[in-house]
C-alpha positions in Angstrom: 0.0 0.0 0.0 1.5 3.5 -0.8 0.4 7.1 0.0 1.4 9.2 -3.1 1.8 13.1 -2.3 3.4 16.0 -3.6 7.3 16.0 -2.9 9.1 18.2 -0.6 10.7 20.6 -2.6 15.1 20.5 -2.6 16.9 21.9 0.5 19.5 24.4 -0.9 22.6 23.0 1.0 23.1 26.9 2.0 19.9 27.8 3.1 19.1 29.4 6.6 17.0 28.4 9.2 14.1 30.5 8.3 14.6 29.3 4.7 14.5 25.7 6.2 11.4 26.5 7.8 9.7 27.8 4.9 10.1 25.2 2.6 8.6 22.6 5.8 5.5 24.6 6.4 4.9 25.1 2.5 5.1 21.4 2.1 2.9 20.6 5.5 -0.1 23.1 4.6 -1.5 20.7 2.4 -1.8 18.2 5.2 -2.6 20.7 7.6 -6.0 19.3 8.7 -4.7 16.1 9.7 -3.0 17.4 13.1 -5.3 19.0 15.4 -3.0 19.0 18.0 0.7 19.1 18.7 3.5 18.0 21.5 6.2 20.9 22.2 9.5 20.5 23.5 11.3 23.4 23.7 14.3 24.2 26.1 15.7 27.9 26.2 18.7 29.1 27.5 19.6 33.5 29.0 23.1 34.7 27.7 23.9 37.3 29.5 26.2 38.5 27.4 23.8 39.3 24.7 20.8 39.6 27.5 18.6 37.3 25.6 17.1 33.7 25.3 18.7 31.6 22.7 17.1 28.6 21.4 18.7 25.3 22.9 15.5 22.3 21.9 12.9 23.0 19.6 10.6 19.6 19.1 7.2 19.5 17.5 5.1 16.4 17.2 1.8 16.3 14.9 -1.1 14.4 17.4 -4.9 13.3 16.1 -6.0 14.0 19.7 -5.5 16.1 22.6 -4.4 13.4 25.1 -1.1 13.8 27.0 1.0 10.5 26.1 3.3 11.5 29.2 3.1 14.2 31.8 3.7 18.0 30.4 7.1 19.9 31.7 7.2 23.7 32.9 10.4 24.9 34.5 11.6 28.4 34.4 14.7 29.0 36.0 16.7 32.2 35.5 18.8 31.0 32.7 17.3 28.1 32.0 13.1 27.2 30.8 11.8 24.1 29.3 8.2 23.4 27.9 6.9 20.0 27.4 3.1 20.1 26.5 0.0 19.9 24.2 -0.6 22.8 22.3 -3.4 23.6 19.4 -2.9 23.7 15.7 -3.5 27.5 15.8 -0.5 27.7 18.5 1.6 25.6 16.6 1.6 27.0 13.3 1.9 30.6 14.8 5.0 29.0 16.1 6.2 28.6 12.7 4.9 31.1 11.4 7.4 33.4 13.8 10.3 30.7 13.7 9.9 31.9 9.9 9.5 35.0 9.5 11.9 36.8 12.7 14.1 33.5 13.5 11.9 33.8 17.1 9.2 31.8 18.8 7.6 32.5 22.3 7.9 29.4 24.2 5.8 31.5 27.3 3.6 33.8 27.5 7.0 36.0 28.7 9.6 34.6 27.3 11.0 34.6 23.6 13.5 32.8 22.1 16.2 32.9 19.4 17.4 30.9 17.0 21.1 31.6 16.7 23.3 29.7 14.1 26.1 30.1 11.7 25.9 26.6 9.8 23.4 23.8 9.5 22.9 20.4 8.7 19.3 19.2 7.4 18.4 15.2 7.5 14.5 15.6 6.3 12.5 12.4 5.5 9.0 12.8 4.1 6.4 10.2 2.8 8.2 7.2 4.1 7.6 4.6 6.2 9.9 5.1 9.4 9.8 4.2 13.1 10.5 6.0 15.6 13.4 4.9 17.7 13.1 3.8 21.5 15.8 6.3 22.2 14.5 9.3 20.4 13.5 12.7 21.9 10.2 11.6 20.2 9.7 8.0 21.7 7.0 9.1 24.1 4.8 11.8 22.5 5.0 10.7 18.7 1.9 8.5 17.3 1.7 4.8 16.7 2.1 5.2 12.9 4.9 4.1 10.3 4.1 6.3 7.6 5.0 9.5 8.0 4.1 12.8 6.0 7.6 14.2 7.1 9.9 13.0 9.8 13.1 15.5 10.4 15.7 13.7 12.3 17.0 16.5 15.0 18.6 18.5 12.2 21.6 20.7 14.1 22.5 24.2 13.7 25.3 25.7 15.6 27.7 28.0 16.7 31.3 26.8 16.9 32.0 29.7 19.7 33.8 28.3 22.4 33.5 31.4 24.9 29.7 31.4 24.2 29.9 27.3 25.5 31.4 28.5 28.3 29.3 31.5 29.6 26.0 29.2 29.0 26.7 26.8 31.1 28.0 29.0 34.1 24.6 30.9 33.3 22.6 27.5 34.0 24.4 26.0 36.8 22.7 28.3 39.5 19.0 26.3 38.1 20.7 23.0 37.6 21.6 23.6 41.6 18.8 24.6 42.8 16.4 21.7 40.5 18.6 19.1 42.3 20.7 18.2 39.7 24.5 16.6 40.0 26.2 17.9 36.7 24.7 19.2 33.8 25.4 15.8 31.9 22.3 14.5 34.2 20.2 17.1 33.5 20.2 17.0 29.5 19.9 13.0 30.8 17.0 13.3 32.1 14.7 16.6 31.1 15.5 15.7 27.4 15.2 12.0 27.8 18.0 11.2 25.0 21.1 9.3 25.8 25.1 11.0 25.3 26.2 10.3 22.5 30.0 10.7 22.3 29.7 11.8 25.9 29.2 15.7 24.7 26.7 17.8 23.3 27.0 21.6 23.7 24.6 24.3 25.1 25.0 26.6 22.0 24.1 24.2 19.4 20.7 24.5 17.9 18.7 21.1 17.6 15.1 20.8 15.8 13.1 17.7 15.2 9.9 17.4 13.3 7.6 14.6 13.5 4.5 14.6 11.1 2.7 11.4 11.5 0.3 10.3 8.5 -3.3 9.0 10.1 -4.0 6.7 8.4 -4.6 2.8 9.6 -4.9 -0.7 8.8 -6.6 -3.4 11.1 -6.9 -7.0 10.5 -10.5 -8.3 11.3 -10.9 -12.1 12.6 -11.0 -14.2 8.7 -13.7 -15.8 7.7 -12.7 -19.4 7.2 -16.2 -20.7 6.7 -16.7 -19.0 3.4 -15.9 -20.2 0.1 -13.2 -19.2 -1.0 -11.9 -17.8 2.7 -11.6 -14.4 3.0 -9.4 -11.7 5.3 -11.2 -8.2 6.0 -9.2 -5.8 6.6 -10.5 -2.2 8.3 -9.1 0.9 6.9 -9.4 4.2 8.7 -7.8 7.7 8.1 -8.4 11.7 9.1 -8.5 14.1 6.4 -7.3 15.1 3.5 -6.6 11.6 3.3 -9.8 10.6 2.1 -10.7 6.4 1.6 -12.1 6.5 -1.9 -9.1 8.3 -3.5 -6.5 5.8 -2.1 -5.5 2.8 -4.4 -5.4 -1.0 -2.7 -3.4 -3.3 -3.7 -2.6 -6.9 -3.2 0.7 -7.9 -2.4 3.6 -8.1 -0.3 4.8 -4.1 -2.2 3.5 -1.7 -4.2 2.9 -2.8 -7.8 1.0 -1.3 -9.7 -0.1 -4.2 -12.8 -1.3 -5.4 -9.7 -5.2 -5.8 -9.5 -7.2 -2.8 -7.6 -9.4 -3.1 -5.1 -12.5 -0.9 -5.4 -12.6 2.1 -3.9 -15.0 2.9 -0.7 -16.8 5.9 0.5 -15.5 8.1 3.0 -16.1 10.7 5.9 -14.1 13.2 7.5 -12.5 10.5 9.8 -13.3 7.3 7.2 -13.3 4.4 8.1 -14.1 1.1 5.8 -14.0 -2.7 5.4 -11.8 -4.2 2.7 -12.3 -7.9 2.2 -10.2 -10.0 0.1 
């Protein structure tokens, strides 16, 4: 079975994070509908230097429904904030829509953050089936669903400034004190949920990761093994613009497409249908 949807359009390997953005929420407004709600992780950190937040975690997980998959996050320190919740479409895509257009987002209702960087790396996957991994930032807030519409594996922008390193994480260490935590190393440990890798990672990098999860589902009903011949049913459901009678079913272990079609079947807004064969 294969969903078949316009491409993303080509990264420029020079583009800038606003670019970046553009071409992902150009590509996502056509599938817009389809995520009603979102998860948000994002994690901010003061430089006093510059007297501003900068942009540490930004993580933003489509969801069909407004149920919290684990419990929501809200820390503010002095130099250090981190929000792990539900938020609305409308929220979301205003998000965006600032990430765009300044390079800023407002993670609170008082605090705004910026996206820094001086080079980038970009690892986008769209229409492809993928699974999230056990040890991923998104392993407890994505959705149960292989196919995604676009999946951006924590593409990294970052600074290369040494000094700036150094004055962020004497800026933090008065929050990671007084939240209880041992080092640093424990903290990104356990507010992020992801494991070191390499043993490092660096307070002025940049990290965002995109999950845009497809809903669209396949359930096998009990077969009928009295009928002649036997038959399997199988229950297709999806949430708009997907819609049930423009996909194409096919027999077969992969897409082919001499390969006999089933007919189609009506749908509603979330469709749902029986397919026997």
């Amino acid at each position: 079975m294969e969903v078949q949807v316009a491409r993303l359009e080509e990264i420029p390997p020079n583009a800038s994070f606003q670019e970046y953005i553009g071409i992902l929420t150009r590509y996502l407004e056509l599938f817009r509908p389809m995520w009603p709600y979102y998860w948000l992780k994002a994690i901010a950190v003061y430089d006093p230097a510059t007297n501003a937040w900068q942009l540490y975690r930004f993580l933003l997980a489509g969801r069909w429904n407004e149920i919290s998959p684990v419990e929501p996050i809200y820390e503010q320190g002095s130099a250090l904030t981190i929000v792990s919740q539900i938020i609305d479409a409308s929220t979301a895509w205003a998000m965006l829509a600032s990430l765009q257009e300044s390079g800023t987002v407002h993670i609170t209702t008082d605090i705004t953050a910026s996206v820094v960087t001086t080079s980038s790396g970009f690892l986008p996957i769209w229409q492809e089936a993928y699974q999230v991994t056990a040890d991923s930032g998104l392993a407890t807030v994505t959705e149960p669903a292989s196919w995604r519409y676009l999946y951006d594996d924590r593409s990294r922008f970052w600074t290369g400034d040494g000094d700036s390193e150094n004055r962020l994480q004497r800026a933090v260490l008065p929050d990671l004190q007084i939240w209880g935590e041992r080092d640093i190393y424990t903290w990104h440990s356990r507010w992020l949920g992801e494991p070191l890798r390499g043993g490092g990672f660096h307070l002025s990098d940049f990290r965002c990761q995109f999950d845009f999860p497809l809903a669209f589902d396949v359930e096998r009903v009990v077969p009928d093994r009295e009928g002649t011949p036997a038959s399997l049913t199988l229950m297709l459901s999806c949430r708009q613009p997907l819609m049930l009678d423009s996909l194409q079913v096919k027999s077969g272990a992969r897409w082919s497409s001499p390969a006999v079609c089933f007919p189609s079947m009506g749908s509603t807004p979330r469709a749902s249908g029986r397919l026997g064969r």
